[in-house]
N, C-alpha and C positions, 0 to 999 in steps of 0.2 A: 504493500500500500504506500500510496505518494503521504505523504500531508506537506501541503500547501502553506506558505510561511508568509502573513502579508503584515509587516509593522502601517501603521498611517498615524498620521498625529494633524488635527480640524480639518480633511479635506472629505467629509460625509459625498457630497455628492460624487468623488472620484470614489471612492470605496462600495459605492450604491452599482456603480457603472460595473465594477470588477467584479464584486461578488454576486450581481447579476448575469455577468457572462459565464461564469465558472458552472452555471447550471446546465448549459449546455456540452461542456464536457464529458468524453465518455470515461469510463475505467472507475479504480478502486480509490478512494482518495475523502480526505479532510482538509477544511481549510483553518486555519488561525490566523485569528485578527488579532492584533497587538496593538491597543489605542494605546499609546505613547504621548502622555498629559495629554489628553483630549478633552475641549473646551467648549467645542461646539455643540451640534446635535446627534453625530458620532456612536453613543455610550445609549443613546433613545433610539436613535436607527436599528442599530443591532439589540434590542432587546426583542422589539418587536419582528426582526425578520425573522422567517422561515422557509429555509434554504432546503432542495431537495437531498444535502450532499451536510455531513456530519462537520458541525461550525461548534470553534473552541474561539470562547472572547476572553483577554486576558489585558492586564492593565499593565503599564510600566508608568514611571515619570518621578520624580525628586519633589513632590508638591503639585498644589492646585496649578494648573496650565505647564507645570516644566517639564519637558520630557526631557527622559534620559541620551536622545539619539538613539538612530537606526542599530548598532550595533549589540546594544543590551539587549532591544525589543525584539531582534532577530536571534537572539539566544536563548529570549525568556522562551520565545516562541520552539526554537528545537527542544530546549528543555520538556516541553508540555506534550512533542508529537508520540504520535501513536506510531506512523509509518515508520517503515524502513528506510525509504528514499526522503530527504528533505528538497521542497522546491521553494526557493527563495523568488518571492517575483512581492514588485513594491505599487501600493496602490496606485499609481497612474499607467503602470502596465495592466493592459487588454488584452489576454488570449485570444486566440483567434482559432476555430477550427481544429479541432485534432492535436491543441497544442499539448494536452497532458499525457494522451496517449502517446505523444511520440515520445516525449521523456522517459515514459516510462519503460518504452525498448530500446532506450539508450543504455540502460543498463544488462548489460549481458555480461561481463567481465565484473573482475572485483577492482574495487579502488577509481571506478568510472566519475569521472566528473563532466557533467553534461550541458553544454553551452546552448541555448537557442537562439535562433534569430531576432535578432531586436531591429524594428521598422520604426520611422516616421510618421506622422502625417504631413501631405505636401507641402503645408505653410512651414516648417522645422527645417524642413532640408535644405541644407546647404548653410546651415549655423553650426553652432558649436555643441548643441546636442548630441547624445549619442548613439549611434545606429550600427548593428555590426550584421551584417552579410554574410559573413565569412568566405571560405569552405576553412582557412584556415584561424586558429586562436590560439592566444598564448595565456598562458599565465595571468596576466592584467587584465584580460577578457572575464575573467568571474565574477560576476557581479550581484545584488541583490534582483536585478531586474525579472534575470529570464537566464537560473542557472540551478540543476540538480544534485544531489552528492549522497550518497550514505550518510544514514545519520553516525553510524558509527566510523568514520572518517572524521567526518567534521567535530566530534568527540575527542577523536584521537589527536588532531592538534590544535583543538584548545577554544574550537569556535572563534567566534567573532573578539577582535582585539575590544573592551570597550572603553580603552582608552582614546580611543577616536571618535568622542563625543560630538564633535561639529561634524560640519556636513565636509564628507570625502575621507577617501585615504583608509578605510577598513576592508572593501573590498581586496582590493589592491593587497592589502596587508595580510589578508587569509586565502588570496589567489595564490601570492609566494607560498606562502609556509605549506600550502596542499602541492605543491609546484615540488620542495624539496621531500615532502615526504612521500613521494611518487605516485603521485596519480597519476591517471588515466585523460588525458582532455580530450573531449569529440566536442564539434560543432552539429549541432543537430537542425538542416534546414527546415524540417518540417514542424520541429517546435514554432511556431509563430507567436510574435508579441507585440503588441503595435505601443509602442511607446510616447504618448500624450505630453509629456514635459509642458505644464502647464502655464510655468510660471513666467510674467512679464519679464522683456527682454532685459529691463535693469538687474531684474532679480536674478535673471540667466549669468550676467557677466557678473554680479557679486559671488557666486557661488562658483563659478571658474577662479577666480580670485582664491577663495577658499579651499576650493581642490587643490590647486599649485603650492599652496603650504604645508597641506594633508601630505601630497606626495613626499615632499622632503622631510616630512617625518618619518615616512615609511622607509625612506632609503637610508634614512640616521637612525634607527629603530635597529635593523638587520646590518648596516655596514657593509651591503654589496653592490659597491661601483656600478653593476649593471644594472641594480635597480632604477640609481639616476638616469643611465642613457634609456633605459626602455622606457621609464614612465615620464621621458621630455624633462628632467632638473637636474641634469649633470653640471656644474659650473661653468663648464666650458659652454655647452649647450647654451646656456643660461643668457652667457655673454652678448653672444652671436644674438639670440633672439632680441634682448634688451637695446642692443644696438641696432637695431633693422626694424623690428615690427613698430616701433614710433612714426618712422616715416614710410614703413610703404606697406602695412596693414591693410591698406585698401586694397591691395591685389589679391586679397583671400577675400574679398567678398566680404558677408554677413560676421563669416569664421573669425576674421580679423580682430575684430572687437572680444570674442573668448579666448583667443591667443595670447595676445596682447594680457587679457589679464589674468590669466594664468601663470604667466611669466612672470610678471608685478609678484601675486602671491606666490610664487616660488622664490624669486631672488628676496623677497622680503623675510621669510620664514629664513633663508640662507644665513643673510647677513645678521637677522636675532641673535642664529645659534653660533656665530664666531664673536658675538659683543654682547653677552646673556646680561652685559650690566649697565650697556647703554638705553 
């Protein structure tokens, strides 16, 4: 059996959209909602729905409206499952179609970790959103969106970091450590997910911003050089960007503007951790 891993924290009407398409799913499967300080009408929603598919509600947060972040809520949640397989997919992702049964034959081997396709809608594309196609994934590919794994893997090294309270940098950080302790990664096209990323374009480039700090803790966290070149904050890398995307960002389009400040928050996080006293 799958069970289904979904943290949200006040976006009722995106978690209304998800756990209404999840009913058209076929196979064996549970879903968990994790309100993470939920303040809205969230906590009343889910009292009253009646899902045809077995729904665990579970609470996280440090206080009235604080959540703890994605990475507690996504643990409290494996903590609670029932299945064997854990599917991490976050409220603004939309199944689509045969998306759980295909995870679920993605697992045919041990230590499988199962990547699906993650889509746009047309207004997203070609921003700084994230969309993965594959046929091929690496490591940094895991993410909470539209990604499978044993639960007893994800056990075995330690679940979700949650010291990666803000937004970013925990995927990434449990993509490596499933990466070293050998897993298995398949892209699975036929999982489908359409990815909604809901949030106004300011809030888009705040939280690129964000990421870029997140990453450079994740590459100071483990101490391996390739972590910076792969996940774009290598110093050098850093440089080159810092010097260039100022003046010709516009040649990336929309992307431009989530580059640009990505790099901000990366060389920013950088330079903290060499002057921890400035």
């Amino acid at each position: 059996m799958i069970s289904v891993i979904v943290p949200t924290h006040n976006r009722r009407h995106l978690l209304e959209k998800k756990l209404r398409s999840l009913e058209a799913q076929q196979g064996e499967f549970e879903v968990i909602v994790v309100a993470d300080g939920c303040t809205d009408d969230t906590l009343a929603f889910l009292r009253d729905y009646r899902p045809p598919y077995s729904l665990q509600v579970l609470q996280t947060g440090d206080g009235y409206g604080q959540g703890s972040g994605a990475a507690k809520a996504r643990n409290q949640g494996a903590k609670s499952a029932k299945g064997d397989i854990l599917l991490f997919s976050d409220d603004d992702v939309m199944p689509q179609a045969g998306w759980l049964e295909a995870h679920q034959k993605a697992h045919t081997a041990p230590r499988t970790v199962a990547v699906g396709r993650l889509v746009l809608p047309p207004e997203l594309r070609g921003t700084g959103a994230a969309e993965l196609k594959g046929p091929r994934v690496f490591w940094w590919h895991v993410t909470g969106n539209n990604t499978s794994l044993p639960k007893a893997l994800f056990d075995e090294v330690g679940g979700y970091d949650p010291a990666f309270s803000a937004y970013g940098g925990e995927d990434s950080d449990l993509g490596y450590r499933l990466f070293k302790a050998g897993m298995r990664l398949v892209f699975v096209r036929e999982a489908v997910a359409l990815h909604e990323a809901p949030e106004h374009r300011t809030r888009a480039v705040q939280k690129a911003r964000q990421a870029g700090a997140a990453h450079v803790r994740v590459w100071q966290k483990h101490g391996d050089p390739k972590i910076a070149w792969a996940l774009g904050v290598h110093p050098a890398l850093l440089a080159v960007k810092m010097a260039l995307l100022p003046s010709f960002k516009g040649l990336l389009g929309a992307r431009g503007d989530y580059e640009l400040a990505f790099a901000w928050g990366a060389w920013e996080a950088l330079e903290a951790s060499r002057n921890p006293r400035a």
